[in-house]
C-alpha positions in Angstrom: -2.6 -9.3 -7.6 0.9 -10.2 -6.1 1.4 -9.3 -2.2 4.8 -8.9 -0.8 4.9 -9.1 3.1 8.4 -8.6 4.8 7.5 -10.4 8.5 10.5 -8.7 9.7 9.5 -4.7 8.3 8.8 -2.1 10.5 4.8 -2.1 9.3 2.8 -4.4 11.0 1.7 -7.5 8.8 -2.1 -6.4 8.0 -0.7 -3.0 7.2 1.3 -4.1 4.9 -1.8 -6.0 3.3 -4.0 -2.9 3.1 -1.2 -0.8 1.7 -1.0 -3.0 -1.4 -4.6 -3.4 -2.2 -4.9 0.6 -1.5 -2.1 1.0 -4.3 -3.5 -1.8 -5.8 -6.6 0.0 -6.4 -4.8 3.3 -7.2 -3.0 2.5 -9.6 -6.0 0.7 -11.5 -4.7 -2.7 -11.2 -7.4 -4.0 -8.6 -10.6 -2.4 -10.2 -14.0 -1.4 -9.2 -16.3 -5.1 -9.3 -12.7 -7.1 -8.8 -12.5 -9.6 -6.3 -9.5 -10.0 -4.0 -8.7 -13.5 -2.4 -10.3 -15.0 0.5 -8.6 -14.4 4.1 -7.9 -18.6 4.1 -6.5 -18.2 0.4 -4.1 -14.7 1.0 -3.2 -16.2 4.7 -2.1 -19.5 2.9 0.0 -17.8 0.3 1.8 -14.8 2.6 2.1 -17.9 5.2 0.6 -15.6 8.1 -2.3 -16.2 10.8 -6.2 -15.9 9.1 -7.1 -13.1 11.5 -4.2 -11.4 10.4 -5.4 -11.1 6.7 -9.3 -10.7 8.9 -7.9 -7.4 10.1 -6.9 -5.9 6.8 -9.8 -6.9 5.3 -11.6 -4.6 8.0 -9.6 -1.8 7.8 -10.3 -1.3 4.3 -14.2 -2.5 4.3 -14.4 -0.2 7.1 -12.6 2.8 4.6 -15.2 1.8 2.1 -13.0 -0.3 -0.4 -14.0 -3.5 -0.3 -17.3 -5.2 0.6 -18.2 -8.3 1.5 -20.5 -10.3 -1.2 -22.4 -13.3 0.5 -20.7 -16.9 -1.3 -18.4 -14.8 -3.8 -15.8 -13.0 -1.3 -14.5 -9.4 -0.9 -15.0 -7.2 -4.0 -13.1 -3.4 -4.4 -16.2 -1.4 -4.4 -16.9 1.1 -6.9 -15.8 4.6 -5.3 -12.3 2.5 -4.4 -10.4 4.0 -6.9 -10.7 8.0 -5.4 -10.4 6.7 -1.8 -7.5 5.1 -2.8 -5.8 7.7 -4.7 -5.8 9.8 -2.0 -4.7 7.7 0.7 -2.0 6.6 -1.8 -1.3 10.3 -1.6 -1.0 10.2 2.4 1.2 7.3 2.8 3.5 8.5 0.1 3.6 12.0 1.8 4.2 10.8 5.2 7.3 8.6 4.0 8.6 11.0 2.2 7.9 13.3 5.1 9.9 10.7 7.5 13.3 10.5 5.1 13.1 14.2 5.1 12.9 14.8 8.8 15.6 12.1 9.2 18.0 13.4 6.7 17.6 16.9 8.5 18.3 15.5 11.7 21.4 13.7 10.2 23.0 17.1 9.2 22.4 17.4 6.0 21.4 20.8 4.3 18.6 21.5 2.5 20.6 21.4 -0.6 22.0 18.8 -0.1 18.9 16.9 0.6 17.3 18.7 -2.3 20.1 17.1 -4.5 19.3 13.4 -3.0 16.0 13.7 -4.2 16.5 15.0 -7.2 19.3 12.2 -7.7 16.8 9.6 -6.7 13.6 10.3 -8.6 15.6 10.6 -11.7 17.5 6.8 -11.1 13.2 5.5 -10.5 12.2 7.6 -13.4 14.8 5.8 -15.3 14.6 2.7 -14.1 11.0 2.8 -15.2 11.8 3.7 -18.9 13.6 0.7 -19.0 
């Protein structure tokens, strides 16, 4: 699995890190028995502090997605795939929930913002078909 961190995005680092094993996961590209790197191997390759990568790993052992195996690492556990899918389903919601609220409070009507999002999911639907 590939991990894109932006140091400078508005999400902290290690939230960053457990939103893209969580999608990961969703989508089926992490599966259930999979390992995911060490903390020393992902904190070497996103170039961020070991605790940093530590506190990810947490969150999501402590959501039930990963468990630690004694000598082999952290492996997605085998009811990750539903946990996932539905916090997929929250952070997904409360983005979209956050454009919407700040294209209200820009002005624009509901048709107008209506039209935006059909505009949109139609250039990512296409994009995808590609």
């Amino acid at each position: 699995m590939l991990f894109t961190i932006h140091a400078d995005g508005a999400a902290p680092i290690y939230e960053q890190i457990v939103a893209q094993v969580i999608y990961g996961v969703a989508a089926g590209t992490l599966e259930a028995g999979g390992l995911i790197p060490s903390v020393r191997e992902l904190a070497e390759t996103l170039l961020v502090h070991p605790n940093t990568v530590a506190r990810a790993f947490q969150e999501l052992e402590r959501a039930g997605i990963v468990t630690a195996r004694r000598g082999v690492g952290m492996e997605v556990t085998a009811g990750a795939q539903a946990v996932c899918r539905a916090k997929r389903r929250e952070l997904v919601q409360g983005r979209i929930r956050d454009a919407l609220r700040e294209a209200a409070a820009s002005g624009l009507n509901v048709e107008e913002i209506r039209r935006l999002v059909e505009e949109e999911t139609t250039a990512v639907n296409g994009k995808r078909r590609k």
